[in-house]
C-alpha positions as CSV (number, residue, x, y, z in Angstrom):
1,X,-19.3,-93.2,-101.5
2,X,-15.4,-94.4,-101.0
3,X,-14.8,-96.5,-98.3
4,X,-11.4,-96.4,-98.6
5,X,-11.3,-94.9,-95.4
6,X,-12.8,-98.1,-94.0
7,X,-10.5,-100.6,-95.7
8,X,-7.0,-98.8,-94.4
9,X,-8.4,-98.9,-90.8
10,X,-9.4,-102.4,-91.2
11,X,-5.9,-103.4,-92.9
12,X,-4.1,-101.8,-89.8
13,X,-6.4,-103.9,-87.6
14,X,-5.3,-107.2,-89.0
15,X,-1.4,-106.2,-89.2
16,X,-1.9,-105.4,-85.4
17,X,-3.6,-108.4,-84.5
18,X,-1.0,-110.4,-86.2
19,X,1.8,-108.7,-84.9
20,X,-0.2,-109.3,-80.7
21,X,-1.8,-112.3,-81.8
22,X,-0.2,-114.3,-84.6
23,X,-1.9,-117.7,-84.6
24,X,-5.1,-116.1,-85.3
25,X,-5.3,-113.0,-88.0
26,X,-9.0,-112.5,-88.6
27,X,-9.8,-108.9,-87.1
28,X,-13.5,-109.1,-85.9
29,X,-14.9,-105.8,-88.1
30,X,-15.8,-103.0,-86.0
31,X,-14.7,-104.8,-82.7
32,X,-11.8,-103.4,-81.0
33,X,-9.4,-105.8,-79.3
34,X,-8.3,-109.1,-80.5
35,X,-10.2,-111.7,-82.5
36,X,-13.1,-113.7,-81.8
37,X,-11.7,-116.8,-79.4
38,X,-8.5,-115.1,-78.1
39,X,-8.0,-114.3,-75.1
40,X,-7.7,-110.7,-73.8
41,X,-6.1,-112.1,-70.7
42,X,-3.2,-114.5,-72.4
43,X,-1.3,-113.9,-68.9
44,X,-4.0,-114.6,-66.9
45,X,-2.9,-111.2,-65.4
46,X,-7.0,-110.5,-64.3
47,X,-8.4,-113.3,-61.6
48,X,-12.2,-114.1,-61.9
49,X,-14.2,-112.2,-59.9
50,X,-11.5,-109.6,-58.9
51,X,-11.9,-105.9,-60.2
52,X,-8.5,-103.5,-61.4
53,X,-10.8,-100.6,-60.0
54,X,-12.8,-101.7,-57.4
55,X,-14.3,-98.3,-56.5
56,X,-15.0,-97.8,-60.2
57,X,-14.8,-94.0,-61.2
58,X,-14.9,-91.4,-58.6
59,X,-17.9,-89.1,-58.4
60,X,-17.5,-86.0,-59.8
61,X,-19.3,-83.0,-58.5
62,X,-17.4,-79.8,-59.0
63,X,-20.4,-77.4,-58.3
64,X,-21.3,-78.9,-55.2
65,X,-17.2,-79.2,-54.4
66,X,-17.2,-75.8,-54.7
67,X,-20.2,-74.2,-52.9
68,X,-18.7,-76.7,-49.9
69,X,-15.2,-75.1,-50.1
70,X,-16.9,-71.5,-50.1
71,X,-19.5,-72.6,-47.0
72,X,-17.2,-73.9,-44.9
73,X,-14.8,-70.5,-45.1
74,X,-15.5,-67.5,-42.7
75,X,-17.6,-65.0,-44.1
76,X,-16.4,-61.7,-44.1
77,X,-18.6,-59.6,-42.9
78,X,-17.6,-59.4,-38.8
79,X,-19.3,-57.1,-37.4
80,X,-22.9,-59.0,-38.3
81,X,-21.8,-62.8,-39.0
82,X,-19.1,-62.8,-36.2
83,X,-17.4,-66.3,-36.5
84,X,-20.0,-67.2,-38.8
85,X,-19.1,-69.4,-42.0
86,X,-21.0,-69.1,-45.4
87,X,-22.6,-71.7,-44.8
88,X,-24.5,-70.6,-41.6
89,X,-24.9,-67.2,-42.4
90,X,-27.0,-68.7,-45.6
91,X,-29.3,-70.6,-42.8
92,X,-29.6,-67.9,-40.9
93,X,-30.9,-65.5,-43.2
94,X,-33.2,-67.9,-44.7
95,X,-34.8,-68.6,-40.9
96,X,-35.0,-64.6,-41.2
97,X,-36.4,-64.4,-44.3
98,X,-38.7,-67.3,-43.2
99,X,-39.9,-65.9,-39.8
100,X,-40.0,-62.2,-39.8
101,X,-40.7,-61.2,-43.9
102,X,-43.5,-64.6,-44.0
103,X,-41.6,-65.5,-46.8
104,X,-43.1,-69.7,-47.7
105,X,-40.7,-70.5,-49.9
106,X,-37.9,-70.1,-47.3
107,X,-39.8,-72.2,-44.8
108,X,-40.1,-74.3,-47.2
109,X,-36.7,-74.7,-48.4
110,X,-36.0,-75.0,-44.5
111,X,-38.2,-78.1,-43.8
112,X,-37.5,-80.1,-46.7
113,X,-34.0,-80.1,-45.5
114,X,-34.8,-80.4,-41.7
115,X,-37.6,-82.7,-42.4
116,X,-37.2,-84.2,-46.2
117,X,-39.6,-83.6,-48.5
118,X,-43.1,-84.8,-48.0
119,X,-43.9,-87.8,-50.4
120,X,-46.0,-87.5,-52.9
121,X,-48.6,-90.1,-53.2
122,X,-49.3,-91.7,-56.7
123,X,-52.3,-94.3,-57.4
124,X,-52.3,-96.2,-61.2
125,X,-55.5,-97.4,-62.1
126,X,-57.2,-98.8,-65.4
127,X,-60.5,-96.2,-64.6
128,X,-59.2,-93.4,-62.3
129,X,-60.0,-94.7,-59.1
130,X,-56.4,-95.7,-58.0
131,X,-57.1,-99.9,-58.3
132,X,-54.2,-101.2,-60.3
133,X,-54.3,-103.1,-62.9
134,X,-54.4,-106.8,-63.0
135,X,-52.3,-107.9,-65.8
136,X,-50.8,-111.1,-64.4
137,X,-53.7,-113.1,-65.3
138,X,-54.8,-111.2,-68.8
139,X,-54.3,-113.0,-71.8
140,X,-52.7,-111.3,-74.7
141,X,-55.9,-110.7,-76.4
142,X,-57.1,-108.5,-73.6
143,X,-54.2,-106.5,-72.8
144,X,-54.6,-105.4,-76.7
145,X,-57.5,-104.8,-76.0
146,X,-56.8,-103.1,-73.1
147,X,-54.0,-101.1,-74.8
148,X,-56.5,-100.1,-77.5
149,X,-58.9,-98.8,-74.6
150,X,-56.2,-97.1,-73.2
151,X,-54.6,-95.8,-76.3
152,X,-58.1,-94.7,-77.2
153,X,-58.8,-92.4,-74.3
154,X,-55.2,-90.6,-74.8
155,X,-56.0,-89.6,-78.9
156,X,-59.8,-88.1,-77.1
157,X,-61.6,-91.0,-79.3
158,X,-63.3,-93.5,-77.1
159,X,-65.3,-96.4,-78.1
């Protein structure tokens, strides 16, 4: 295999670091950015502790953008959804679909958003019956052991 791929980019990354940084010249390999105990800040342009982008990257949700843009215009239809948005004629037809079709998953969908959804509980234990697991005070040999049990059980052999 030629790696004279390799060595060009690595030539052009010490000519750049002498030509930004010419008391040192060694390019770290495979590290972008100057060489090991240079500064990236010669200018001390940065201050400790203070961020260029303080709100870092902005959230990007185009989907949910969209369906908002759409919701909040009016919807067309007049003569049913008079002054109605999107938005609210989508509630209202899933209350109908809800109350006078029975449909569950409607009522559903309405109370997890009214109410949040219901948690969901969850109970860890070593035997089944919800007690954690003590492994603060194990020593290594038992949580091997303990592993081994464990591991045991999932491959259907037990001891």
């Amino acid at each position: 295999m030629n790696d004279f791929g390799a060595k060009i980019r690595q030539a052009e990354k010490e000519v750049k670091a002498k030509a930004i940084f010419p008391e040192k010249t060694k390019v770290r390999k495979g590290k972008p950015g100057p060489p090991k105990g240079v500064s990236n800040n010669p200018a001390g342009m940065w201050k400790p502790g203070v961020s260029a982008n303080p709100g870092g990257r902005p959230k990007m949700k185009p989907i949910t953008d969209a369906y908002r843009l759409i919701g909040e215009q009016p919807h067309p239809d007049q003569k049913k959804y008079k002054g109605m948005t999107y938005a609210q004629v989508a509630a209202k037809v899933a209350f109908e679909k809800a109350i006078e079709q029975g449909d569950t998953r409607a009522l559903q969908e309405i109370t997890d958003r009214i109410e949040g959804k219901v948690p969901q509980d969850v109970k860890v234990g070593g035997d089944g019956s919800g007690v954690p697991i003590e492994i603060a005070t194990m020593t290594p040999e038992q949580k091997r052991q303990r592993v081994a049990e464990i591991m045991a059980k999932a491959n259907g052999t037990s001891n």
